[in-house]
C-alpha positions as CSV (number, residue, x, y, z in Angstrom):
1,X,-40.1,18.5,-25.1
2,X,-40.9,21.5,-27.6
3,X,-41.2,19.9,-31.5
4,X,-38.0,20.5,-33.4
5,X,-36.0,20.4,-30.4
6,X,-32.9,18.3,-29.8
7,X,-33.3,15.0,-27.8
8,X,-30.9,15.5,-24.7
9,X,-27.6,13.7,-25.6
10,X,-26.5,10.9,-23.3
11,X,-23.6,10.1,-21.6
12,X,-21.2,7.4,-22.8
13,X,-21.5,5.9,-19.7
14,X,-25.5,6.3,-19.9
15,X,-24.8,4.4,-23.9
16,X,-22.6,2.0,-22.6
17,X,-25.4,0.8,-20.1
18,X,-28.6,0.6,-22.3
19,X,-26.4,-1.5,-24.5
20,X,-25.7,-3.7,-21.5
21,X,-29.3,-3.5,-20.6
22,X,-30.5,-5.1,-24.1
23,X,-28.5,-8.0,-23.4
24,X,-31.3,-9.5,-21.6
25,X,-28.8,-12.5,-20.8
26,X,-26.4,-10.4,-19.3
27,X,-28.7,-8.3,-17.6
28,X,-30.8,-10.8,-15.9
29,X,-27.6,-13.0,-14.5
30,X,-26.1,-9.4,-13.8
31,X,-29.8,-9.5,-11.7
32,X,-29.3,-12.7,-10.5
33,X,-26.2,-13.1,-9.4
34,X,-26.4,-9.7,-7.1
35,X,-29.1,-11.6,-5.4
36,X,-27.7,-14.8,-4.6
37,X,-24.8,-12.1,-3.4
38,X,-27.0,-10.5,-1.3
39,X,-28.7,-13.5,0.2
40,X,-25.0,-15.2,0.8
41,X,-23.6,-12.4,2.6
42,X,-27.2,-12.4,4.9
43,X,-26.3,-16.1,5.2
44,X,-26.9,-15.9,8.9
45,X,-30.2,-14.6,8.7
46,X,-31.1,-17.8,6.4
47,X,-29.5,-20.6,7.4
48,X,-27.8,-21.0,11.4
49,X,-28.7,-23.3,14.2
50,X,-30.0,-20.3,16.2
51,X,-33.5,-18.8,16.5
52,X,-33.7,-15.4,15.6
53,X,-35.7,-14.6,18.0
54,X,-37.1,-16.8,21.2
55,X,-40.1,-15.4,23.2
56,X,-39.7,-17.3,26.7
57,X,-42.0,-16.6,29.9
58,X,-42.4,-13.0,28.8
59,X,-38.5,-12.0,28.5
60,X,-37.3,-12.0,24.7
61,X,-34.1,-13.5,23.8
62,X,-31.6,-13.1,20.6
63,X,-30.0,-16.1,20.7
64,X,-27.9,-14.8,17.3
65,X,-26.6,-12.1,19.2
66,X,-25.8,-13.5,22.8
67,X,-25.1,-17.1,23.9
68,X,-27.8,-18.4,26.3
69,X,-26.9,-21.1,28.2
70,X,-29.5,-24.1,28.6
71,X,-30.9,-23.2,32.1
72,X,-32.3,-20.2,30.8
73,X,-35.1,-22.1,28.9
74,X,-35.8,-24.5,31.6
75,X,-32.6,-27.1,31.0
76,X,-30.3,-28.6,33.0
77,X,-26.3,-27.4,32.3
78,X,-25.3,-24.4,32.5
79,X,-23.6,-25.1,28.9
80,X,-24.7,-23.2,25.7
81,X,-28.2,-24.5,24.6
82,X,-28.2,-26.3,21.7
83,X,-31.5,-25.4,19.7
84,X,-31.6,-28.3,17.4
85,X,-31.9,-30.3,21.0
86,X,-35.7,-31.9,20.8
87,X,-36.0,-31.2,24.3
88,X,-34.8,-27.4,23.8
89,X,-36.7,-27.0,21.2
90,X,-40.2,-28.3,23.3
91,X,-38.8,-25.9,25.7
92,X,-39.1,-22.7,23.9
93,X,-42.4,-23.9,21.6
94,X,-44.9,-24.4,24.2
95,X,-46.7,-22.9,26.6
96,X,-46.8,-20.0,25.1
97,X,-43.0,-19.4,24.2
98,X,-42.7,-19.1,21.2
99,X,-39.0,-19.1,18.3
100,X,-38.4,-17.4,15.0
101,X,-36.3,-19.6,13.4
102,X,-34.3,-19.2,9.9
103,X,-35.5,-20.6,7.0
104,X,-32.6,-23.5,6.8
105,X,-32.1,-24.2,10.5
106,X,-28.2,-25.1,10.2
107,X,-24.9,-23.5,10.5
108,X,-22.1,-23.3,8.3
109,X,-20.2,-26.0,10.8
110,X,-23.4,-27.6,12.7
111,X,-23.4,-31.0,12.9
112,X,-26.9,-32.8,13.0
113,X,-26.5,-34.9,15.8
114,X,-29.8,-36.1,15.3
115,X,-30.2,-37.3,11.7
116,X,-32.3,-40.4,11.5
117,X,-30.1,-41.4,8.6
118,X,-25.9,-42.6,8.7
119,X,-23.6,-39.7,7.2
120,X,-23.7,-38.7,4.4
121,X,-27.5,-38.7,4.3
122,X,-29.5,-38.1,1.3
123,X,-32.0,-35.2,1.4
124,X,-34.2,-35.2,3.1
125,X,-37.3,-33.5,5.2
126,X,-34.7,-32.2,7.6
127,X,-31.8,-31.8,5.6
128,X,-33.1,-30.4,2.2
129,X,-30.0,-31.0,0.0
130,X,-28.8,-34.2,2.6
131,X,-25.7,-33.9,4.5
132,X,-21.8,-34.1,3.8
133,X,-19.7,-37.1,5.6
134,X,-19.4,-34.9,8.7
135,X,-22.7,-34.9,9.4
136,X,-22.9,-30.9,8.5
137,X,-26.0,-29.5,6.8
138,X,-25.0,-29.7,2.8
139,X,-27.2,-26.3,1.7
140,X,-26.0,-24.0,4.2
141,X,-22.2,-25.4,3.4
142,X,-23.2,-24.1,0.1
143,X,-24.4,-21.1,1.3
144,X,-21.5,-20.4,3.0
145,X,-19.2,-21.7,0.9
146,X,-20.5,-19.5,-2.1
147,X,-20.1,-16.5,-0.2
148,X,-16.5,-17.1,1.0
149,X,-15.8,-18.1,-3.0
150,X,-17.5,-14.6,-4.0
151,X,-15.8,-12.7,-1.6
152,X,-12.1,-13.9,-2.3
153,X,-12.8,-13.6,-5.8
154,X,-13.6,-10.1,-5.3
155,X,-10.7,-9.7,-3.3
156,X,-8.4,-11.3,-5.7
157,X,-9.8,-9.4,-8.7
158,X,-9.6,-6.1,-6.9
159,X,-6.2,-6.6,-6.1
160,X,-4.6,-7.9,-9.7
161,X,-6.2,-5.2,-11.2
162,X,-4.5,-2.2,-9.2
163,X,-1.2,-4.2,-9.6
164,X,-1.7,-4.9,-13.1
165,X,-3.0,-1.2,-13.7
166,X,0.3,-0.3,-12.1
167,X,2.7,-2.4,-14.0
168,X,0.9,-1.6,-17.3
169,X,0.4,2.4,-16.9
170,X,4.0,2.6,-16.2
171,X,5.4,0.1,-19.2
172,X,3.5,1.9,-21.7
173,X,3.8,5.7,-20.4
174,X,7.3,5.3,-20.1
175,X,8.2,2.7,-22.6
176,X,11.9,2.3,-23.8
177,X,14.6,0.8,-21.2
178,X,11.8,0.6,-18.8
179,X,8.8,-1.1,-21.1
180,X,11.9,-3.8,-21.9
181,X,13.1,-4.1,-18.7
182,X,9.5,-4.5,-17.2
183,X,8.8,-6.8,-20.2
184,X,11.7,-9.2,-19.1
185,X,10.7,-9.5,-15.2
186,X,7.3,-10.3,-16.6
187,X,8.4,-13.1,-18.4
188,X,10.9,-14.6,-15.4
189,X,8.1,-14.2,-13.2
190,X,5.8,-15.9,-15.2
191,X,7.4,-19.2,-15.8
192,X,7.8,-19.8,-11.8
193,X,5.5,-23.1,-11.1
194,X,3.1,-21.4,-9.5
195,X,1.5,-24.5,-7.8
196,X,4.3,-25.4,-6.4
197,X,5.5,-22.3,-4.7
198,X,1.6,-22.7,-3.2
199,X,2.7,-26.5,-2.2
200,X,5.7,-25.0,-0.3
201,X,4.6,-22.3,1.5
202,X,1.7,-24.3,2.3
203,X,4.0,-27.2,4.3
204,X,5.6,-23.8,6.0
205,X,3.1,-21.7,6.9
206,X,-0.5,-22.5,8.3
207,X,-3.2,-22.3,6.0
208,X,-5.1,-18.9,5.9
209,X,-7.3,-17.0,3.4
210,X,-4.9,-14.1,3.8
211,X,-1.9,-16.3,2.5
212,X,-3.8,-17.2,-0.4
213,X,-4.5,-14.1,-1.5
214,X,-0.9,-12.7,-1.1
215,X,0.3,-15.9,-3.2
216,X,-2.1,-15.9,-6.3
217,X,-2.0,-12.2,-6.4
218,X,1.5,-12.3,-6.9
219,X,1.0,-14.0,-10.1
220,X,-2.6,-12.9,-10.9
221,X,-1.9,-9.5,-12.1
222,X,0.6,-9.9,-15.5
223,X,-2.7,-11.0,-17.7
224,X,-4.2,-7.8,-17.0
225,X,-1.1,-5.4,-17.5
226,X,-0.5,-6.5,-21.0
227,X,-3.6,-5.1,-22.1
228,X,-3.1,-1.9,-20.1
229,X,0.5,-1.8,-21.4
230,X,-1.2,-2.0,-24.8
231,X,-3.6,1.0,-23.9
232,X,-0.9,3.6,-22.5
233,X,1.5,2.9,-25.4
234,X,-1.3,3.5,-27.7
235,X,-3.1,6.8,-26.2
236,X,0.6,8.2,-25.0
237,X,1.0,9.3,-29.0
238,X,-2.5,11.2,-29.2
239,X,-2.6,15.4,-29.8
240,X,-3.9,15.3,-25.7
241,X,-1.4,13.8,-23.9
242,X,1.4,15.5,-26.2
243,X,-0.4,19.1,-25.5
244,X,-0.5,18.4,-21.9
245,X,2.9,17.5,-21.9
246,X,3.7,20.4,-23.4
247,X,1.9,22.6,-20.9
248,X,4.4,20.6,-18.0
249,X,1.2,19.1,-16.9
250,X,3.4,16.1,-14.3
251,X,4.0,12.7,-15.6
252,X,1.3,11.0,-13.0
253,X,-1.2,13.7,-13.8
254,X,-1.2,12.6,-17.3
255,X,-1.1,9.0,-16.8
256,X,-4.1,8.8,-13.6
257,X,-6.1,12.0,-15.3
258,X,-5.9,11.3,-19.2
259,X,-4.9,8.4,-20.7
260,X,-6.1,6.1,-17.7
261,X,-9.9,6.8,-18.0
262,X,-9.3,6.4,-22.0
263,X,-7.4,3.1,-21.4
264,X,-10.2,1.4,-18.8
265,X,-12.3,-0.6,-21.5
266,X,-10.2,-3.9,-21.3
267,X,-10.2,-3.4,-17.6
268,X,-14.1,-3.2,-16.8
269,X,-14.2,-5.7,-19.8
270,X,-12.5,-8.6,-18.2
271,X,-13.9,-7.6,-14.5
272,X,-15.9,-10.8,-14.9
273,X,-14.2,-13.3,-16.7
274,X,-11.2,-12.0,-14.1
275,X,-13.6,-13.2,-10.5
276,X,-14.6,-16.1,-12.6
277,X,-10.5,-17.4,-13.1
278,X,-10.3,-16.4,-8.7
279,X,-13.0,-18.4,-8.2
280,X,-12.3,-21.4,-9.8
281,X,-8.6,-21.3,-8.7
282,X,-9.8,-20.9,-4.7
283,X,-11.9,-23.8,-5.8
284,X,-9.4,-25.8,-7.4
285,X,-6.8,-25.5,-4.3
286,X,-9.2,-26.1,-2.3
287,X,-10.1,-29.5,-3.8
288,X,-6.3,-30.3,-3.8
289,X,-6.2,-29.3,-0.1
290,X,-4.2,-26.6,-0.5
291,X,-6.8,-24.0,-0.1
292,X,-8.7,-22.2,2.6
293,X,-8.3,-23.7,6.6
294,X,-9.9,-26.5,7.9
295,X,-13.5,-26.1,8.9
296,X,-14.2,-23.2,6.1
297,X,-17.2,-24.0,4.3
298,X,-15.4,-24.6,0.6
299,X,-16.9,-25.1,-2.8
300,X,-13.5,-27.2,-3.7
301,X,-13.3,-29.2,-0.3
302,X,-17.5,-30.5,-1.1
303,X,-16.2,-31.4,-4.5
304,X,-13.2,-33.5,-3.1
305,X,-16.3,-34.8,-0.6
306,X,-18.1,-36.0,-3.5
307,X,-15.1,-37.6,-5.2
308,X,-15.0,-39.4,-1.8
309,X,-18.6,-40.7,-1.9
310,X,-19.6,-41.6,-4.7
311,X,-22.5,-43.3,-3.2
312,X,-23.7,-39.6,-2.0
313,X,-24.3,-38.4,-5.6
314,X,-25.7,-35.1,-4.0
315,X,-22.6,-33.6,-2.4
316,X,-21.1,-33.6,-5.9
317,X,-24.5,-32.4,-7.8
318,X,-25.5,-30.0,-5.7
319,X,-21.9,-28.7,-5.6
320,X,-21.5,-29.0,-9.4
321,X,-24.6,-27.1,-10.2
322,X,-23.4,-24.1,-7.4
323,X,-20.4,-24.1,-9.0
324,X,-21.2,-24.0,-12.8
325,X,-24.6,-21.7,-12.2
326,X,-21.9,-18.9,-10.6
327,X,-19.3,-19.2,-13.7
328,X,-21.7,-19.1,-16.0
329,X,-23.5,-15.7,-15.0
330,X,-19.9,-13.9,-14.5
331,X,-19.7,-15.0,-18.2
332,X,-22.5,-14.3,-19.1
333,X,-21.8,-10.8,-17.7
334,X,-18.5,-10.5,-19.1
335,X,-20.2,-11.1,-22.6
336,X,-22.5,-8.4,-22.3
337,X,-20.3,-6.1,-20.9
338,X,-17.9,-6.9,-23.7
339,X,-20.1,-6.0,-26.0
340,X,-21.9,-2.8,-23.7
341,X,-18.3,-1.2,-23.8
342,X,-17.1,-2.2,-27.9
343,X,-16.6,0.5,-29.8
344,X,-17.7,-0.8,-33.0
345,X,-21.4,-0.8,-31.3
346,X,-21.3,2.2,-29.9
347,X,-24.0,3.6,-32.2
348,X,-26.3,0.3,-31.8
């Protein structure tokens, strides 16, 4: 760059993330927490009870891609072969065979059949983090578990932000008959016992993810809207909006064009703080059995575990520390995006 000349101006966005990025607490569980995404949504490439690859009298096998029954290795039924089998395992690791297997050799549901300990086990050499009272493999039901949590949250958050975009955009564009009227229904809605309207359709219905999400994103969306409301009904009286309105620009160009992208701040702001809530209410239900099916790894249903055994200390530390590691970096994200996206810092 020439001397005298100007430095190139940045972007807001551009601002808004070298702020984030001095928040070296934000940015590093920002870091963090995308990585224990990443390695939860690979979960079957680190912890199942199949080899990744088995090498077998010169033919090549993927056992994660294609079920193998036992005879193909040398057994005896003509039944799936199960790897954790000593005598499969021999099979396949001699003689020049050879198996890539994950780093946690356990599924989300496998039951170790041949722990030397009674269930729950403690950790151990086998079991790293011990087993749950089934018998299942306690790090890869966090593993799993986790990634179910971080995906419904996601799904939940995504959700009761376009419906409380919605609901907000509309109450504060319009305002009048139809912010009061809106304003009402909001407040009706919102004093429904939310648990128990989960308790009943729960005793009707069989238990899905799917269900969940319709039931908590019915009610998930109002916190959101009131700070959207608050947005519109404040940007809808600026010199832009009125001189678009007075070149007939529509109603819906105005609202998704102009005042939304002015209006996103408490939106992106609460992003975290939003999944953190999803997550801890999936967790909750599920401790309460009201949550996810049967036989879906579940953050809440280890918890309940542990309440069960006290004895087993693990389930509930192990579970605890998954738990309160994941809350903490969403808030700790939330914080510094808080403060990334404050006006009042903007020239920090």
């Amino acid at each position: 760059m020439a001397d005298g000349a100007p430095a190139p101006s940045l972007s807001p966005a551009r601002r808004a993330w070298l702020r984030f990025k001095r928040n070296r607490l934000g940015y590093w569980s920002l870091v963090v927490f995308c990585a224990l995404v990443l390695v939860s949504l690979g979960a079957e490439l680190v912890s199942n009870d199949r080899p990744l690859v088995v090498r077998y009298e010169g033919q090549t096998y993927f056992p994660m891609l294609h079920d193998y029954p036992e005879t193909t290795f040398g057994g005896d039924f003509a039944t799936p072969a199960d790897y954790l089998d000593p005598y499969v395992r021999q099979r396949i690791t001699t003689g020049g065979n050879w198996a890539l297997y994950t780093i946690n050799p356990y599924g989300a549901n496998t039951l170790n059949y041949f722990a030397k300990a009674p269930n729950p086990s403690a950790p151990s050499r086998d079991n790293w983090l011990g087993t749950d009272d089934r018998g299942r493999d306690l790090l890869a039901q966090l593993i799993y578990g986790f990634r179910v949590s971080v995906l419904f949250g996601l799904a939940l958050t995504a959700v009761g932000v376009v419906l409380g975009i919605v609901a907000g955009a509309v109450q504060g564009f319009f305002g009048g008959k139809t912010d009061l009227a809106f304003q009402r229904f909001i407040e009706i809605w919102g004093s429904m016992p939310e648990l128990y309207l989960l308790i009943i359709f729960s005793a009707i219905f069989a238990p899905s993810i799917a269900l969940l999400l319709i039931l908590l994103s019915l009610f998930g969306w109002m916190g959101l809207s009131d700070y959207v409301r608050a947005e519109f009904l404040r940007n809808r009286q600026l010199d832009y909006v009125k001189a678009a309105r007075a070149l007939g620009v529509p109603n819906g160009r105005i609202m998704w064009r102009h005042i939304l992208p002015n209006s996103m701040v408490p939106v992106v702001t609460f992003l975290p703080f939003r999944m953190s809530a999803a997550i801890l209410a999936l967790t909750s239900l599920d401790f309460l059995g009201l949550g996810v099916p049967p036989g879906t790894p579940s953050l809440g249903e280890l918890l309940s575990q542990g309440k069960n055994n006290i004895d087993a200390w693990w389930i509930s530390i192990f579970t605890f520390a998954v738990l309160v590691i994941t809350l903490l970096l969403l808030t700790f994200m939330g914080d510094a995006l808080r403060d990334a996206l404050d006006p009042r810092k903007a020239d920090a």
